[in-house]
Backbone bond lengths (Angstrom), bond angles and torsions (degrees), N, CA, C in turn:
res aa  C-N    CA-C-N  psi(-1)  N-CA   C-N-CA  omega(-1)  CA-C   N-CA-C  phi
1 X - - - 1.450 - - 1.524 108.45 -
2 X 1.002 117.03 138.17 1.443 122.85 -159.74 1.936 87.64 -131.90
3 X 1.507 98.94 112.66 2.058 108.18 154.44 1.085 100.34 -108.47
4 X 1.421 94.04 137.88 1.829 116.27 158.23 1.729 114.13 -72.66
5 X 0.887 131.73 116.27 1.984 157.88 179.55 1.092 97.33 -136.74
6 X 1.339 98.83 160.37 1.462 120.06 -173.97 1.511 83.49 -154.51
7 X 1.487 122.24 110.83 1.423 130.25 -170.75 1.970 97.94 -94.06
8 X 1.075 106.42 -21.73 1.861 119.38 -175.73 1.426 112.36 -72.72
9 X 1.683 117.25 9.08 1.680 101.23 -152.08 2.311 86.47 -144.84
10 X 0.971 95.10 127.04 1.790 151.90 37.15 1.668 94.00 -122.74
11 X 0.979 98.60 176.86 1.467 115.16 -158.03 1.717 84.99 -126.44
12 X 1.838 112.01 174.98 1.684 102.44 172.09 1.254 106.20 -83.33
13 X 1.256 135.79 -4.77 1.635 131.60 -154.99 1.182 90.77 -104.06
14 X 1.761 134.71 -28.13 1.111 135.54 -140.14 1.543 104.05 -68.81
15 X 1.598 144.73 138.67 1.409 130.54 154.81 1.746 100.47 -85.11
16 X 1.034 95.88 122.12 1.688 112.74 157.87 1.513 120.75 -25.03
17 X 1.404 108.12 -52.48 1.391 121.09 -161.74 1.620 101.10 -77.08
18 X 1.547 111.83 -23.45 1.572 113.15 168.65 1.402 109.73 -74.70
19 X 1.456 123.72 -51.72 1.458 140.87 -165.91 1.233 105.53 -78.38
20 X 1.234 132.04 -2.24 1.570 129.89 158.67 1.548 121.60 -42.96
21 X 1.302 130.12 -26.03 0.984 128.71 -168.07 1.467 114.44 -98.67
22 X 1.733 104.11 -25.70 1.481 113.81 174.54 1.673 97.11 -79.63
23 X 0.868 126.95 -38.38 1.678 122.07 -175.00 1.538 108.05 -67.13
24 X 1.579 124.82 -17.88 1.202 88.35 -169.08 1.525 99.04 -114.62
25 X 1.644 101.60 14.48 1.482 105.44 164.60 1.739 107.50 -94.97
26 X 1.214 122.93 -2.72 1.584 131.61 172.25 1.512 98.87 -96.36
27 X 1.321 128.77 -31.65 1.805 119.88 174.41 1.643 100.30 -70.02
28 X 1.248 100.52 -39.36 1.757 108.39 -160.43 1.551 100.70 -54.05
29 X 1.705 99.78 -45.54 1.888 94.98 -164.59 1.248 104.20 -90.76
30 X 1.621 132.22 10.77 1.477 106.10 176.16 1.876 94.06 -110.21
31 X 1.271 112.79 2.64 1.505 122.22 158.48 1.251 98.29 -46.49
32 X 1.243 111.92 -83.25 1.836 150.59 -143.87 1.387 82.15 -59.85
33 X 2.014 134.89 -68.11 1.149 107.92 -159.63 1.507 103.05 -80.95
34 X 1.015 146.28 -43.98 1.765 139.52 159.51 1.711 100.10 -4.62
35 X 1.182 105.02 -68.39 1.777 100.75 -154.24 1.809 100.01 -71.41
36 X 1.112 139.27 -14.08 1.471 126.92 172.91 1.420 104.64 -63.99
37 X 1.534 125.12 -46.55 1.665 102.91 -160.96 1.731 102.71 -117.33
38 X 1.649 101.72 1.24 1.948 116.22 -171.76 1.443 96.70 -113.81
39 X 1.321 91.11 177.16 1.125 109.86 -166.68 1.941 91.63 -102.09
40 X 0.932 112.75 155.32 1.516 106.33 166.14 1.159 147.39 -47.21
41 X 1.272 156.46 108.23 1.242 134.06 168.39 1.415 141.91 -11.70
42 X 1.169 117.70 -53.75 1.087 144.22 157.34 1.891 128.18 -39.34
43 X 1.347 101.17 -20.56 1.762 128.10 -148.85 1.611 87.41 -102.09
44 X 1.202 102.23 154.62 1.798 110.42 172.47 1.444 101.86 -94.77
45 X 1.773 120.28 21.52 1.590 102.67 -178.87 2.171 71.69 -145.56
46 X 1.081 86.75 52.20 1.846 96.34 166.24 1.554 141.36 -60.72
47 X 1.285 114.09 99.23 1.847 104.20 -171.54 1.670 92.71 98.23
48 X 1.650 131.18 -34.44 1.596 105.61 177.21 1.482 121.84 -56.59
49 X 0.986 112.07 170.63 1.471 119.37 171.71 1.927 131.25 -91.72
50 X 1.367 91.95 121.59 1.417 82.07 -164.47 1.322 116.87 -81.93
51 X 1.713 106.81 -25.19 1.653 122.97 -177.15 1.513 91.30 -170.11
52 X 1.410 109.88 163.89 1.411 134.85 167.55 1.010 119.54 -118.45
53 X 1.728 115.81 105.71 0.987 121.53 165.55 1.402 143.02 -77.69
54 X 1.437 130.30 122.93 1.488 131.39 -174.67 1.055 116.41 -115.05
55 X 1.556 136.11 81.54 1.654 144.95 -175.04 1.261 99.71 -65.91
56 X 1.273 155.40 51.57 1.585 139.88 141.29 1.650 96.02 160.73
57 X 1.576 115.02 147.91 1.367 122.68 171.12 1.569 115.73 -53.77
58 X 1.037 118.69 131.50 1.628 135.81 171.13 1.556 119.50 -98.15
59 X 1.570 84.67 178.87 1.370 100.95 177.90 1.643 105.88 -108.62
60 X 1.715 109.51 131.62 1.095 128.97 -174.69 1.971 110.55 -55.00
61 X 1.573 93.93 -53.18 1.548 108.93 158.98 2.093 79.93 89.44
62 X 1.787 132.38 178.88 1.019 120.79 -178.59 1.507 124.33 -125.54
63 X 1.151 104.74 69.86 1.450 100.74 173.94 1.454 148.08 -26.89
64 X 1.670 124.32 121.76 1.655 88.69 -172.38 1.564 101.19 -142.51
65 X 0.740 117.18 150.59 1.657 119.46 169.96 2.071 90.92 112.02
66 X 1.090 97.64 -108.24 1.764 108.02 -172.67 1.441 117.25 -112.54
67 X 1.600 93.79 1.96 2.051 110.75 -179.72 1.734 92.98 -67.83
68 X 1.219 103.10 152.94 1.253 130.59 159.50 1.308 140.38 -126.45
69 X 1.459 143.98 156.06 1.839 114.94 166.01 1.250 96.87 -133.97
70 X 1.282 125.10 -179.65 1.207 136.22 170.57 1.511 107.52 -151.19
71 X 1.585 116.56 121.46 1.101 99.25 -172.78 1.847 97.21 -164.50
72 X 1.120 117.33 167.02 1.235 116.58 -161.95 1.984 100.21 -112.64
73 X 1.613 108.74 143.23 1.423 128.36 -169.73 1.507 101.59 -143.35
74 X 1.109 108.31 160.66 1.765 113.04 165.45 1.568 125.08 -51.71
75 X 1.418 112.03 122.72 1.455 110.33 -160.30 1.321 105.07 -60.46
76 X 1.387 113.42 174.91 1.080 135.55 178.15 1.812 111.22 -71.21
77 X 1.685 93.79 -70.54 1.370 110.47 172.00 1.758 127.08 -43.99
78 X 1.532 93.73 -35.07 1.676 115.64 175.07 1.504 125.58 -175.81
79 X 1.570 94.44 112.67 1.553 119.29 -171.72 1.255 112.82 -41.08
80 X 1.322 135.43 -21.59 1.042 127.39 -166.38 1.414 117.09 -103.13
81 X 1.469 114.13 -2.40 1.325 117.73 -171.74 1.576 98.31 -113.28
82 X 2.036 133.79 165.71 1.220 113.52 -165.20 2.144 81.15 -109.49
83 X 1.426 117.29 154.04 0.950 109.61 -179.52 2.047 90.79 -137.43
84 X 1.672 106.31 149.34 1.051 124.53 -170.96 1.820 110.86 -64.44
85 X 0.995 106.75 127.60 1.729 101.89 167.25 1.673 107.76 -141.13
86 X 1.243 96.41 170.07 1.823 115.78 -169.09 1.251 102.66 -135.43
87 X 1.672 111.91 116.49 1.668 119.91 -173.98 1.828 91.86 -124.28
88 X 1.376 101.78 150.05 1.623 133.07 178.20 1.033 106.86 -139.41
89 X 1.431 110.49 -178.69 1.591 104.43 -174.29 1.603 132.12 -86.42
90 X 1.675 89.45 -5.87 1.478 105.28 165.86 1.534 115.52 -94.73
91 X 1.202 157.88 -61.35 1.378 165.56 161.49 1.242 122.36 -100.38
92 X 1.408 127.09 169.14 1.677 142.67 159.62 1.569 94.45 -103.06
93 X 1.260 106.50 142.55 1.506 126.58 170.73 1.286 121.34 -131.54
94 X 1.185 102.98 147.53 1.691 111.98 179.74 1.833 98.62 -56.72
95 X 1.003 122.39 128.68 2.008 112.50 157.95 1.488 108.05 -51.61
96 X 1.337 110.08 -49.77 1.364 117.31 -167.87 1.352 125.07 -156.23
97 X 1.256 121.55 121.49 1.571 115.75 -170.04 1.739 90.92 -112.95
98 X 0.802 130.01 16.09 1.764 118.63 170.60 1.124 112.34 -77.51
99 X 1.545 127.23 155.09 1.474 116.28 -170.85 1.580 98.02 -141.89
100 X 1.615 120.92 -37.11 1.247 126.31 -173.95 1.464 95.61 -141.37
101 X 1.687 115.68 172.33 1.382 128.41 172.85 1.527 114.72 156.36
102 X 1.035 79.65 130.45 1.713 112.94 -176.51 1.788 140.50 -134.22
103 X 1.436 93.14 137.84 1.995 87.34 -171.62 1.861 99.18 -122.56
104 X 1.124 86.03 119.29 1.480 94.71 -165.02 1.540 104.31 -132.01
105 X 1.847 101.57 158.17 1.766 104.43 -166.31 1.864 83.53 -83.53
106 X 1.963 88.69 -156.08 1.325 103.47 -171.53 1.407 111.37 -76.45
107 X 1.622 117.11 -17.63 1.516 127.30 -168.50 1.922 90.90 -88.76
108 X 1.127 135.40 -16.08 1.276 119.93 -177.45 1.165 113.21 94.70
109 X 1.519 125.58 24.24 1.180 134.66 164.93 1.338 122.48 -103.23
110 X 1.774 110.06 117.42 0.860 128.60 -156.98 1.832 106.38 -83.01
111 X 1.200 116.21 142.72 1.639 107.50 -168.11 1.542 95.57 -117.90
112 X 1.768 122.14 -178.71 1.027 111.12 -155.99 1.728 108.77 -82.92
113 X 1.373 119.27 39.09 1.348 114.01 150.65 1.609 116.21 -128.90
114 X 1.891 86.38 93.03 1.612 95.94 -176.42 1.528 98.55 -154.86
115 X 1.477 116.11 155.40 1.528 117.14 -172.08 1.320 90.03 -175.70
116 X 1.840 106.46 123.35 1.108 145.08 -174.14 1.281 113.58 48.34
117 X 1.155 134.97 58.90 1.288 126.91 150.66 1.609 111.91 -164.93
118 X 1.244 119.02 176.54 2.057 115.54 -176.33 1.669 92.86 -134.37
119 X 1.373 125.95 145.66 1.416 122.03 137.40 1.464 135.67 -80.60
120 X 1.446 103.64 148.84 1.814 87.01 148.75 1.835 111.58 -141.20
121 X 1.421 96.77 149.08 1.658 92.49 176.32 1.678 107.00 -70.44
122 X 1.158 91.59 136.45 1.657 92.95 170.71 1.889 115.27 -101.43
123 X 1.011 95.47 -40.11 1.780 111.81 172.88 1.400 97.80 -161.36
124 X 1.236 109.01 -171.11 1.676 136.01 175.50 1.152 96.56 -44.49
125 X 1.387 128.87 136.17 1.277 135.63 166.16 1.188 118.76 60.92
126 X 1.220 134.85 15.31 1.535 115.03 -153.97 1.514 95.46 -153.05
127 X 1.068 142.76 108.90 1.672 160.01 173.31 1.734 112.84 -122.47
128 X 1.322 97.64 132.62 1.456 135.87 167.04 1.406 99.00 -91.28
129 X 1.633 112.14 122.12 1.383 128.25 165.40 1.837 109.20 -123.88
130 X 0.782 113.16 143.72 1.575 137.14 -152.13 1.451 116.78 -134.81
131 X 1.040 89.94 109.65 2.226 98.07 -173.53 1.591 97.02 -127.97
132 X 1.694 100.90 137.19 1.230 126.85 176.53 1.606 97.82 -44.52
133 X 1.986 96.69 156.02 1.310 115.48 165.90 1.866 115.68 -46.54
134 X 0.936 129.51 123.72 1.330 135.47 151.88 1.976 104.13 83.53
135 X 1.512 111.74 12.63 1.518 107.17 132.61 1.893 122.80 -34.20
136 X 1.595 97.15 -60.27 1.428 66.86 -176.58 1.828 91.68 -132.71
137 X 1.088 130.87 -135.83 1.528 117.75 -139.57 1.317 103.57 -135.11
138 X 1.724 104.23 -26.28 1.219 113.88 -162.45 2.079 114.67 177.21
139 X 0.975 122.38 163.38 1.975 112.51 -170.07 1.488 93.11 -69.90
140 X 1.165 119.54 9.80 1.826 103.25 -163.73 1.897 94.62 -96.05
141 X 1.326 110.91 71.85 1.540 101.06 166.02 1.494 122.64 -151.07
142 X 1.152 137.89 162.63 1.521 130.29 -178.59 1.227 122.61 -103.49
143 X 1.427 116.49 166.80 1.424 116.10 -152.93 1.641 91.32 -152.48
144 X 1.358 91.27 119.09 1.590 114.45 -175.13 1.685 114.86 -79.31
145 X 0.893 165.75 75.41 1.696 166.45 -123.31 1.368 128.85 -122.57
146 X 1.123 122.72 107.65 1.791 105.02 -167.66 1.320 103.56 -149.29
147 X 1.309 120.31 152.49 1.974 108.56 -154.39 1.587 83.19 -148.30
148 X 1.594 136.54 151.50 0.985 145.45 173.30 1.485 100.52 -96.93
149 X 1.413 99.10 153.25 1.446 116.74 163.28 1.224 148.09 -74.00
150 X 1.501 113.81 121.60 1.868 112.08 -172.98 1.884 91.58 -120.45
151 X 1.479 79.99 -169.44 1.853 89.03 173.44 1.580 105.75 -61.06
152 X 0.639 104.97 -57.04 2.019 89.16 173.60 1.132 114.07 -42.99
153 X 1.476 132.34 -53.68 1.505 114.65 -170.13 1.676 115.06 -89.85
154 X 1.581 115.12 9.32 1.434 106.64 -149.67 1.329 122.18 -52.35
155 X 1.872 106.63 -15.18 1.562 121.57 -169.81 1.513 99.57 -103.53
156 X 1.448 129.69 18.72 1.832 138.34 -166.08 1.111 89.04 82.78
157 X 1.419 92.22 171.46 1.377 125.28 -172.09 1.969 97.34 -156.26
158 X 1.835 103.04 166.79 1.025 95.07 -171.84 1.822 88.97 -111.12
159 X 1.307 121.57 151.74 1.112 136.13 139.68 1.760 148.51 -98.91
160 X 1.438 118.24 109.87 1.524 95.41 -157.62 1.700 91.06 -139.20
161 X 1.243 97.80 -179.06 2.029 113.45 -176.16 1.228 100.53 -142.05
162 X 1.427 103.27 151.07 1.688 97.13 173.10 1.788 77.92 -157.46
163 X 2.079 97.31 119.30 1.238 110.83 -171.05 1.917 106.44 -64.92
164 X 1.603 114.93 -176.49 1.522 103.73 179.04 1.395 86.45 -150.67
165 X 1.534 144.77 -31.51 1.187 158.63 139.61 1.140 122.06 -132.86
166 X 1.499 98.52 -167.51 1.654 107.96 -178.98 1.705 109.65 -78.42
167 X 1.288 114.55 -8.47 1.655 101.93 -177.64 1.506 101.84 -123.89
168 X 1.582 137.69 2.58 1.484 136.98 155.67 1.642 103.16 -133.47
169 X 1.702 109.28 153.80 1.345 136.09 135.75 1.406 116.66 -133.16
170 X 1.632 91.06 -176.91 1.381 102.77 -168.62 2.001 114.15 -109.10
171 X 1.205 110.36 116.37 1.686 88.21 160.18 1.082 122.78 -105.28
172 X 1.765 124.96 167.21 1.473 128.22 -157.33 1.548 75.46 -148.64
173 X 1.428 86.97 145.63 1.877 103.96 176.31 2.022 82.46 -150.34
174 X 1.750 102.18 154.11 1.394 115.51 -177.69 1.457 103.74 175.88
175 X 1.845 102.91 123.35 1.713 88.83 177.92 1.640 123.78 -67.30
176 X 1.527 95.48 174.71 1.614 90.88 -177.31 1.578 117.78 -65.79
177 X 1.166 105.82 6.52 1.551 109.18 -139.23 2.394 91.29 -108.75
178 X 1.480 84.51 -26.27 1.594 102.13 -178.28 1.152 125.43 -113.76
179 X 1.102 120.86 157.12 1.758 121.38 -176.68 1.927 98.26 -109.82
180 X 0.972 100.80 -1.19 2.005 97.91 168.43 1.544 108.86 -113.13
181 X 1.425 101.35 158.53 1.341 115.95 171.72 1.504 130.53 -34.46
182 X 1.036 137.45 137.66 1.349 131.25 176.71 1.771 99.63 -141.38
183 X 1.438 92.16 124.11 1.797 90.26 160.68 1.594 125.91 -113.06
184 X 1.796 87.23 126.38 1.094 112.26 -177.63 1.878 125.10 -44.93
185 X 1.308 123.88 149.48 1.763 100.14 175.37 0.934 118.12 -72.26
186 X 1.546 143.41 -40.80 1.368 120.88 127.33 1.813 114.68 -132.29
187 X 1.417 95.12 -151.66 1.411 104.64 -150.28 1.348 95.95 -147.38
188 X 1.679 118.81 156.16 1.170 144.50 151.60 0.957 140.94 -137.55
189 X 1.662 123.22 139.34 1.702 115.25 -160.44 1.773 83.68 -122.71
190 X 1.413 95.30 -169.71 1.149 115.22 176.39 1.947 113.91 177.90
191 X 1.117 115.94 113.25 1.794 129.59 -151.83 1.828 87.61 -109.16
192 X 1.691 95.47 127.45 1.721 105.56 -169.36 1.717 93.93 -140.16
193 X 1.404 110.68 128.74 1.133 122.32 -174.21 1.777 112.99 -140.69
194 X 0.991 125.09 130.50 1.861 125.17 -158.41 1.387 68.90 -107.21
């Protein structure tokens, strides 16, 4: 994105009434870049940020003391795409390795804390969860699992996944107490990919 500024203007000699035209091409472009990642001037949510934009992978550069950066490089998961990280003066960190997640009853209905993915019950204990194309990169990722307690689990229960690709796995829930399925009242996953 290219703004027109003129960083040279006004000058002390300058008359205003000439330089009017350079000023309101120097108001115009710090408009123009304001409104890509702000909110408008004009707006009762003025100068906030609506998104941050990062057009190409950077340099972290080295922070030290309480500095920080945040800045985007070639992912981990895949070189070719730029993925977010957070450097201090001790490490670089992933921003975020979550990819999918969901809190869902015993029928596999997902309620409104869920992002990128759907269930379905298949039998007792046993659900197919399903994440859009290019959530994650590839089957190589982990899956976090945790199921609340009813009379079936009151003594634990086990929770487990066993992936099938990169866009379904499977979870299995069963008390300790049984060698068959048991469904939990509900459940939570959570899909983590570096």
């Amino acid at each position: 994105m290219s703004i027109p500024y003129d960083s040279t203007i006004p000058q002390p000699g300058d008359n205003p009434s000439i330089s009017q035209g350079e000023f309101l091409t120097n108001f115009g472009g710090i408009n123009s870049w304001t409104n890509v990642d702000h909110f408008q001037f004009s707006s009762g949510t003025a100068g906030q940020h609506k998104q941050v934009t990062l057009p190409g992978v950077g340099t972290a550069g080295s922070p030290s003391g309480f500095g920080s950066t945040l800045y985007t490089a070639a992912g981990t998961a895949s070189n070719t795409t730029a993925q977010l990280f957070w450097k201090n003066a001790n490490a670089t960190f992933h921003s975020s390795s979550i990819r999918a997640w969901g809190f869902a009853n015993s029928s596999g209905i997902i309620s409104n804390q869920g992002y990128n993915a759907t269930v379905t019950r298949n039998s007792v204990g046993n659900y197919t969860v399903t994440m859009p194309a290019g959530a994650v990169s590839s089957a190589n990722y982990s899956v976090i699992v945790s199921c609340e307690m009813n009379n079936a689990f009151n003594v634990g229960g086990i929770a487990g996944y066993s992936i099938t690709n990169a866009m379904t796995f499977q979870l299995y829930f069963r008390a300790l107490s049984g060698s068959f399925g048991e469904d939990p009242n509900s459940f939570s996953f959570e899909v983590k990919q570096i």
